[in-house]
C-alpha positions in Angstrom: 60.7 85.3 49.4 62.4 82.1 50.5 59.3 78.8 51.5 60.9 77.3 54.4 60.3 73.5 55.7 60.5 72.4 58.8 63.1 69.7 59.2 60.7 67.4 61.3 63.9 65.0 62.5 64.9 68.5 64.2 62.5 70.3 65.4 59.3 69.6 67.8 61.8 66.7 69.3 59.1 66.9 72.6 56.5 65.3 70.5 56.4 61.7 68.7 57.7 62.1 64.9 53.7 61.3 63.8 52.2 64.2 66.0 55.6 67.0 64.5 53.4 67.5 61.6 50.4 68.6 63.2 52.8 71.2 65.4 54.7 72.1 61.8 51.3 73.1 60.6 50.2 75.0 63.5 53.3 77.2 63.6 52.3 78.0 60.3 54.5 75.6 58.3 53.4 74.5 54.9 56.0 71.8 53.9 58.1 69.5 55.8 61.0 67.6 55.3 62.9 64.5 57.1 65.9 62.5 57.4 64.0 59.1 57.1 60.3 57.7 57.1 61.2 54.1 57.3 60.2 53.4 60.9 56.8 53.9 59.8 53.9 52.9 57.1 54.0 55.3 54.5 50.3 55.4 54.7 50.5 56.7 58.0 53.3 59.5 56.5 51.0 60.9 54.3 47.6 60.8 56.1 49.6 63.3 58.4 50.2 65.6 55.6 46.5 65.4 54.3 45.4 65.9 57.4 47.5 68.9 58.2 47.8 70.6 54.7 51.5 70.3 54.3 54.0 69.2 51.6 56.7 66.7 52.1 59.3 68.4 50.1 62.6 66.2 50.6 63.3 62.8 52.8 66.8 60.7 52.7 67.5 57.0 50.9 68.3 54.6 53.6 71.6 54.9 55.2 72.6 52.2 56.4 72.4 51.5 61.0 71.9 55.2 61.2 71.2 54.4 65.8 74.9 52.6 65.7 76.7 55.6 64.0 76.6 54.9 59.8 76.0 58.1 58.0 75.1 56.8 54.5 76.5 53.4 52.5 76.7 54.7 49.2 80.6 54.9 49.0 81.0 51.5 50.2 81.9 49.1 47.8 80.7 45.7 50.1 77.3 47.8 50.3 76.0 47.9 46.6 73.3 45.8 46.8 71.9 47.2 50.2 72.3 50.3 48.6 70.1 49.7 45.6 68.0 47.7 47.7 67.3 51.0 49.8 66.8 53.4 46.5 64.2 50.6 45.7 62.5 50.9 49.1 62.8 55.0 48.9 60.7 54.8 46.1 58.0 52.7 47.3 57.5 55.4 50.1 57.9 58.3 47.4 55.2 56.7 45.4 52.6 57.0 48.4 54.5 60.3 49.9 55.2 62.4 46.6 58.1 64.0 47.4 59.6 65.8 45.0 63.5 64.8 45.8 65.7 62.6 47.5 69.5 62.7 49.0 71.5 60.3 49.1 74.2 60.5 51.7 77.5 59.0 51.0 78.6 58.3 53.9 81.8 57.5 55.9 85.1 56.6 54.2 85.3 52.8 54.8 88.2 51.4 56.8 90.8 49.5 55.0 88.9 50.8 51.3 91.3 53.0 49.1 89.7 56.2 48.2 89.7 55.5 44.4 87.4 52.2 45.0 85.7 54.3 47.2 84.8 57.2 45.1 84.2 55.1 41.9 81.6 53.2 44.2 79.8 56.1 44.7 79.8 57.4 41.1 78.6 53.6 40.1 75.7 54.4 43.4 74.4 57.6 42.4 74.0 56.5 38.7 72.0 53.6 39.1 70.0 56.1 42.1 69.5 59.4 39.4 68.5 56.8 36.7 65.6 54.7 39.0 64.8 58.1 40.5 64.7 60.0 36.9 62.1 57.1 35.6 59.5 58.0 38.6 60.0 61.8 38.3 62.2 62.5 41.4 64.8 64.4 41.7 68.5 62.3 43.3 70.3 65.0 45.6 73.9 64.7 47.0 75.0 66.8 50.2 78.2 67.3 51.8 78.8 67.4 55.3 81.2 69.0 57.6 84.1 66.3 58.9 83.7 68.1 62.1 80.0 66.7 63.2 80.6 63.7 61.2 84.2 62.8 61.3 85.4 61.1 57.8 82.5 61.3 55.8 83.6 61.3 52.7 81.7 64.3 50.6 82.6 67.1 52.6 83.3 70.0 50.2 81.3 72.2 47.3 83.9 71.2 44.7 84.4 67.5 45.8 80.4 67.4 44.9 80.4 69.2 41.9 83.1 67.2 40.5 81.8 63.7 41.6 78.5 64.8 40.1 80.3 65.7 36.5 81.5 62.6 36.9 77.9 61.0 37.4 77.3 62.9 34.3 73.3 62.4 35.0 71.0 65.4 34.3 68.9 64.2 37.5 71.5 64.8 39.9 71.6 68.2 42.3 73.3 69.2 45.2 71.7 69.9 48.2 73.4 73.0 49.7 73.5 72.8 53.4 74.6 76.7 54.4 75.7 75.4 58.1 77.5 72.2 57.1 79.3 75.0 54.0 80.3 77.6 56.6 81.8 75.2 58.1 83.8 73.6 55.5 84.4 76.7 53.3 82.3 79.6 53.9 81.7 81.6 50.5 78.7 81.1 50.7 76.8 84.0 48.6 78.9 83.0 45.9 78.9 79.7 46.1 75.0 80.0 45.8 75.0 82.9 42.8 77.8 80.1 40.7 76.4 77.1 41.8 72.5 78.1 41.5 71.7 75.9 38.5 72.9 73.0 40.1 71.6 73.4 43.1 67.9 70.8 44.1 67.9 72.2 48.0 69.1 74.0 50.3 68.7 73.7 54.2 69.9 76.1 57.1 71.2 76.4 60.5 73.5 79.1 62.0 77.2 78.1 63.6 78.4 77.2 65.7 75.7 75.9 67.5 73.4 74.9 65.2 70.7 76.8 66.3 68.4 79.1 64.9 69.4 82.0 62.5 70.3 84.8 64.4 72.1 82.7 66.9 75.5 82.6 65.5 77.6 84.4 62.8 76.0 84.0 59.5 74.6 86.9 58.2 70.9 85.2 57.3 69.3 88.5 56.6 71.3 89.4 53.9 71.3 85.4 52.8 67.7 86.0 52.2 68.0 89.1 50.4 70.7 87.4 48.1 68.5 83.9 47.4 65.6 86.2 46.0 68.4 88.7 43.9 69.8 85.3 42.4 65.9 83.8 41.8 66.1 80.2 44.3 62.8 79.5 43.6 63.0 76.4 46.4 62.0 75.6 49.7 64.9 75.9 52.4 64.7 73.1 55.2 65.3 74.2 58.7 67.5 72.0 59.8 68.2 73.3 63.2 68.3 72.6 66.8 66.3 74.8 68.9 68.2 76.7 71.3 65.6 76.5 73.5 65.7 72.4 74.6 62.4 71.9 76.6 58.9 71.5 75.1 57.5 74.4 73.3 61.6 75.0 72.2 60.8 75.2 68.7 58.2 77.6 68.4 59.8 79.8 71.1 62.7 80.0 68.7 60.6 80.9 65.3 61.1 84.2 66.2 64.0 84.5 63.9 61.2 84.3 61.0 60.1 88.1 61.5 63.5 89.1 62.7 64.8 88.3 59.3 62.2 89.6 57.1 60.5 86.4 56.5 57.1 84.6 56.7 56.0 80.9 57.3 
């Protein structure tokens, strides 16, 4: 049966970040996971999880002036060095936090960069990231994302990953599946899981077109479920989700979709 996270830069948005892990816990959450801890001391980060029994199972490098629009700065090549300087700064927190992976997000195509320079940037990024990240245990994950939420970024399809990552050639580099951000791109998604399972460090979910809560749009989560267990994903799944429901108390009025599917916290 599939361990889910809650995506704690998603859900319980009523409360201050510090006080989501507490509410995680009490819907009966086990592990978390976040887009970035760097607003806070890591000490703080992981007295929450002690405190509330939960695993941090996945947070994000630094991206870059994520509150003026950038998505990521690995595939820009005026960026290296803040790059490695971020991977460097990642694993100071995963050194006090423990968590188990880490994506890096490419980011938006640059203006005026040609795609070549671009992509070769990024290959040059995510070796230096999967090598620093191998020597501390930590797995380096890379994700596209649907150029309809986040217009030109640059990693946007299955194969595009899969063939920048053979070009990485690192044995500590995954993909991080994102079922909302692949319907949207390509759908194939049971497939894509069953062919791509070896490859694969994480997955995380939301239903479209909203972005809500399984159950809430088309894909077919049940059967999802069913088919993660038949093909032996042994990882969590992040809900990376908006609740439907927008006013305090929105998330856990929308965990009902747990039971509906066949599925426990």
């Amino acid at each position: 049966m599939p361990r889910f996270a809650a995506n704690l830069t998603m859900l319980y948005n009523e409360l201050p970040f510090l006080d989501r892990f507490g509410a995680a816990a009490k819907s009966g959450f086990k592990a978390v996971e976040f887009l970035f801890p760097y607003d806070f001391a890591a000490e703080e980060i992981a007295q929450r999880l002690q405190d509330h029994g939960l695993q941090l199972v996945l947070h994000n490098l630094p991206a870059g002036n994520w509150a003026a629009g950038e998505r990521g700065i690995a595939c820009h090549p005026d960026r290296v060095g803040e790059f490695r300087e971020g991977v460097h700064r990642a694993l100071e927190y995963a050194k006090v936090l423990n968590p188990p992976r880490l994506n890096a997000l490419a980011g938006i195509a640059p203006v005026g960069v040609r795609e070549a320079d671009a992509r070769n940037t990024l290959v040059s990024n995510l070796k230096f990231a999967a090598d620093q990240l191998g020597e501390n245990g930590i797995q380096l994950l890379m994700e596209p994302i649907n150029i309809f939420d986040i217009p030109g970024f640059f990693v946007n399809r299955t194969a595009q990953a899969l063939a920048i990552m053979d070009e990485v050639a690192s044995s500590n580099l995954y993909l991080q599946h994102d079922i909302y951000h692949a319907q949207r791109m390509e759908g194939e998604l049971a497939a894509t899981l069953r062919q791509q399972l070896a490859r694969i460090g994480h997955i995380q979910l939301a239903d479209n077109p909203s972005r809500n809560e399984p159950g809430t749009g088309e894909i077919h989560y049940r059967f999802l479920f069913d088919h993660l267990d038949a093909i032996g994903y042994a990882g969590h799944i992040g809900c990376e989700y908006k609740p439907r429901d927008t006013g305090p108390g929105g998330t856990d009025a929308g965990l009902g979709w747990v039971r509906a599917h066949g599925q426990q916290l």
